[in-house]
N, C-alpha and C positions, 0 to 999 in steps of 0.2 A: 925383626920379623918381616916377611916378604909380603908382599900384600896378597896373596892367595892364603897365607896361614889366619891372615889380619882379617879375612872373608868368611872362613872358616870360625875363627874362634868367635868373631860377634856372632857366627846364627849360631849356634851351639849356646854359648850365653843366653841369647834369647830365647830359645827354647825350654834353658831350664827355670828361667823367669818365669814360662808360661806354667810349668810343671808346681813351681814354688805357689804361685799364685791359684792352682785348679783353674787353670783357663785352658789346660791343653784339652782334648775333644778323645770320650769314648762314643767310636763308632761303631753301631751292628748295622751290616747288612743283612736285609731283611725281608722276604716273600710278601707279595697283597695276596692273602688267600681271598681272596674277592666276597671275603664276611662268612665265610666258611670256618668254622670253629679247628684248631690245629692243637695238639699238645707240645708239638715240638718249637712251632712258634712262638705259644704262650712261654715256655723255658725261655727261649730270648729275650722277650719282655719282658719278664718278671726280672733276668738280669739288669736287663737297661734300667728297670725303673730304681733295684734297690741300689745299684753306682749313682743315678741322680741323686736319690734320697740321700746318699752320704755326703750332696755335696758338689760333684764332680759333672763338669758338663757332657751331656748325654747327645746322640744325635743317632737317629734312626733313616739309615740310610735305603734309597728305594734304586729299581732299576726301570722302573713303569717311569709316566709323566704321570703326573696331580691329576690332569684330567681322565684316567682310565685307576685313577685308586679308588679303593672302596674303607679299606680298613680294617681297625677291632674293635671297635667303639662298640658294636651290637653284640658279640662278643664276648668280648675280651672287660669290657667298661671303659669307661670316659677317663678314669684317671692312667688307662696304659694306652687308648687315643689321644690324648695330650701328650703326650712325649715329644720331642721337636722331631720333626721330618724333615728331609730334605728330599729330592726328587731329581728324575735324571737330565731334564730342563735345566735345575739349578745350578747354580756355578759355588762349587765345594770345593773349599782350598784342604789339601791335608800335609800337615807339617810335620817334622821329627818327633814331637813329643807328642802324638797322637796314636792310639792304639784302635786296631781297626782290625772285628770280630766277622769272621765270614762263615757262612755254614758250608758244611761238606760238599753238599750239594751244587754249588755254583764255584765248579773249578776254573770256568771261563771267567769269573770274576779275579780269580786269586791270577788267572795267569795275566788279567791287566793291570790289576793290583801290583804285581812281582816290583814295580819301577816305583813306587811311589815312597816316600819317605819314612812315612811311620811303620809301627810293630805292628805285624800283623797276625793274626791267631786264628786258628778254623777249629770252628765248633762241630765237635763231632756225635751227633746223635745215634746217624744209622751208617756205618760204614762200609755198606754194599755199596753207596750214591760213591763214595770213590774207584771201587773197582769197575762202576758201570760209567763213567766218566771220566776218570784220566789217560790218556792215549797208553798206549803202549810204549814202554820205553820212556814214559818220564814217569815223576816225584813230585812229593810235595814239594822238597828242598828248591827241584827248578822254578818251583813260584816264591823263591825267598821265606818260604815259612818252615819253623822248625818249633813252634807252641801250637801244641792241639789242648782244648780244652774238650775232655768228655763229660757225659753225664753217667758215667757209669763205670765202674773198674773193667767188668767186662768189655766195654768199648777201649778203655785206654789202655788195657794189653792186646788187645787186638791191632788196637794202630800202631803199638811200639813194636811186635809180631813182624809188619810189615815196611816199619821203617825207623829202625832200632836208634836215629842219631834223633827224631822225633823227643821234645821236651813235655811227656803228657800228665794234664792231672784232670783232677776230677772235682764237679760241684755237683754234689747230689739234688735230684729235683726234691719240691714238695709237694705235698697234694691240698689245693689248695682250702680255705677253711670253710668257705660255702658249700665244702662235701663236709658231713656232719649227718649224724642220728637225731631225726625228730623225735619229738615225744608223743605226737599225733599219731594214732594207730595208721599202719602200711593198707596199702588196697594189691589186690592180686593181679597188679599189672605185670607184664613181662616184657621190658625193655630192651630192644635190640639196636646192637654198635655194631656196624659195620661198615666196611670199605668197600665192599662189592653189594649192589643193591639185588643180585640176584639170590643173593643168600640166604637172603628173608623170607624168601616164597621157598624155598629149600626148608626153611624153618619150620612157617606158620603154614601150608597148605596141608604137607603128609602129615605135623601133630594132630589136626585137627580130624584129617581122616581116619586116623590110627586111635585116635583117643576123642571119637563123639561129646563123650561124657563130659568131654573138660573145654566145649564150646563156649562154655560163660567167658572163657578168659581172657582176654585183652592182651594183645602183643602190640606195640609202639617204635615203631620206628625213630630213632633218635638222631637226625641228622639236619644240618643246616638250621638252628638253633644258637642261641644265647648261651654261653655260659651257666649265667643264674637259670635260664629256662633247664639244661640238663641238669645241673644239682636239682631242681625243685624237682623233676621227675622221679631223679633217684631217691629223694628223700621221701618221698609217698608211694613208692612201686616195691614191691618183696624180688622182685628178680632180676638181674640184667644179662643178656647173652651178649659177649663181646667173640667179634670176629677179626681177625686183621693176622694174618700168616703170615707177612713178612716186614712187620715191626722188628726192633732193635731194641725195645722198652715197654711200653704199653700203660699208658697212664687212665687209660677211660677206667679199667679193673680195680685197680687202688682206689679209685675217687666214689666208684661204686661200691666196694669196700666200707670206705669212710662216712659214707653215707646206708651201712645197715645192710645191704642189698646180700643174698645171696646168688654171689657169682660164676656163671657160666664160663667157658673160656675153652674157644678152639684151641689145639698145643701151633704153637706157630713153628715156624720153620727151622728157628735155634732161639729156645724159651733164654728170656733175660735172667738176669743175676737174680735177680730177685723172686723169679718165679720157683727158683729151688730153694731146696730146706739145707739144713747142714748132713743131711746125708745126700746130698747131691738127685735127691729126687723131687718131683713136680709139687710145689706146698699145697700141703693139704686144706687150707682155708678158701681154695677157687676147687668148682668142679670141672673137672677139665675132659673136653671129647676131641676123638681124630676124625666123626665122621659123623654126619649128620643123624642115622639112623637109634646109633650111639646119644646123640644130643636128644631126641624125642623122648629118650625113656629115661633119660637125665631129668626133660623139663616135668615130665610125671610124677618122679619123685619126690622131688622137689615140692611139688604144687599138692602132692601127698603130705608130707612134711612140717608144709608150711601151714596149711589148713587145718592140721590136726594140733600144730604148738609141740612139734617134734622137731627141732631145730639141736644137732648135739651141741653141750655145752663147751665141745672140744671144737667146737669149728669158731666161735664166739673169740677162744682163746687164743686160735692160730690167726686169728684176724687182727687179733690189738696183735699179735705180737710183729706182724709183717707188715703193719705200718706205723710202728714205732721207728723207722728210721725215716720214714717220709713226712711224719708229723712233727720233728722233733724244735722245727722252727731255724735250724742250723743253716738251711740257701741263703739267705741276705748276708750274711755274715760268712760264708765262704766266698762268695761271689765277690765282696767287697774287697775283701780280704789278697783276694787273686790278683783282684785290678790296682789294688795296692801296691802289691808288690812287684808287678808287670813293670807299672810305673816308677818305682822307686830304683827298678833294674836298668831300666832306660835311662834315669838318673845319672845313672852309677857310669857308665858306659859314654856320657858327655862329658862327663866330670873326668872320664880317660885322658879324651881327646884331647881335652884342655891340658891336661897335663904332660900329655906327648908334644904339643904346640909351644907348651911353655919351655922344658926338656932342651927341645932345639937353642934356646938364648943365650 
């Protein structure tokens, strides 16, 4: 054996040591929303936390320094802020047997990433961030990646759509279990989600001019906030208006959902998988509007409805039944599951090497 193959075959060895042992490193990179509450964020960290939980060393990768993080500890809580960080300061060694999880969105990562040794996989939530960000004329393939994980079938046909040698699957999100039905009577608040802060006053100024009568009412803005602080809103409010048009899922509706709320919902700009029924139209368990004027006399009725103890028992039923796939407890266990097997393929693939090295003797 020539000593290039004899250099080869110990790190290779070494590597799968690391892999036999759970010492090789899953790493996400990963946004400082600067304590800004994210759905799409919290998906990454809930994966980080349930790969740790199995076991498996976890490492939550940053592009900021230490000194400009903020976090999700207010959040997100303390047990997905304790997750280990590393920061762009730090000196982070990343080896073969290392799998390294990037979002959509930071294709300048993946293109510095392209040279580095471990697997690497992009997390695909909202798959506009790739057509609004990869130059013209390249691919994912030119950054070495060919594993997309989606959160959704519609995202993972969409990416295979546009780059069909793409290995895509899917981990369904959950909603998480602090969204829940109190048994304490609801108050006639009306809770608004949205991305554009002008929206609210679109909202709450012409209802109130259009509908004097319904001045008692309370509309809430729900933003820059706790986690626990939005569940506890949802679980004492009878309403939430969510806004956000160019989502790619839409997690605040579920959670509101899961938490009792009768929900509002602007149609966004191509409604998720989930927001259709099996006849491919808008489910009927969200009230859905294209325009504000439309939304006023939505919130009326509603607030008609709900005051009177006129709630059909057909919206109750379309509600358990569209988050019975979000409730079902099945993310930890897909998610693990993945990285398992990521792992185990990486395995496979040293275990080649070895064998092409030895072949040569």
């Amino acid at each position: 054996m020539d000593e290039k193959d004899q250099k080869v075959l110990e790190r290779v060895e070494t590597e799968i040591k690391k892999i036999d042992k759970k010492e090789n490193k899953v790493i996400f990179f990963v946004v400082d929303t600067k304590g800004i509450a994210s759905g799409s964020l919290e998906y990454i960290y809930k994966m980080a936390k349930a790969v740790k939980d199995s076991g498996r060393e976890v490492l939550m990768l940053h592009q900021e320094e230490y000194k400009d993080f903020v976090g999700v500890e207010e959040w997100l809580g303390k047990e997905y802020a304790e997750l280990p960080h590393k920061f762009a300061n730090d000196n982070v060694s990343v080896s073969a047997s290392d799998i390294l999880f990037i979002p959509e969105i930071y294709t300048n990562i993946m293109k510095t990433a392209r040279k580095l040794p471990c697997k690497k996989v992009v997390i695909c939530q909202n798959h506009d961030y790739l057509t609004e960000f990869i130059p013209i004329g390249e691919q994912l393939s030119d950054y070495g990646v060919i594993d997309v994980l989606a959160n959704s079938k519609q995202e993972s046909d969409t990416i295979k759509s546009y780059f069909p040698y793409m290995r895509a699957n899917v981990v369904t999100p959950d909603i998480d279990k602090q969204f829940f039905k109190s048994d304490e009577p609801k108050m006639l608040y009306v809770n608004i989600v949205s991305t554009d802060e002008t929206c609210i006053h679109k909202i709450v100024k012409p209802f109130y001019w259009k509908y004097p009568q319904y001045r008692w009412i309370s509309f809430r803005d729900i933003r820059g906030v706790s986690k626990e602080e939005i569940a506890n809103a949802f679980r004492e409010s009878a309403i939430t208006i969510w806004v956000d048009e160019r989502t790619r899922f839409g997690y605040t509706p579920l959670e509101a959902l899961a938490s009792g709320n009768i929900v509002i919902a602007k149609v966004p700009e191509k409604p998720s998988e989930w927001m259709m029924n099996e006849k491919e139209e808008l489910t009927p368990a969200i009230l859905w509007f294209r325009d504000y004027d439309e939304l006023h006399k939505i919130i009326a009725a509603s607030v008609r409805s709900w005051t009177n103890d006129m709630i059909p028992e057909e919206f109750e039923e379309d509600s358990k039944k569209l988050l019975e796939k979000y409730t079902d407890g099945s993310f930890n266990k897909e998610i693990v599951e993945y990285v398992d097997g990521m792992i185990a393929n990486r395995k496979a693939e040293m275990e080649d090497i070895i064998k092409k090295i030895q072949s040569k003797q």
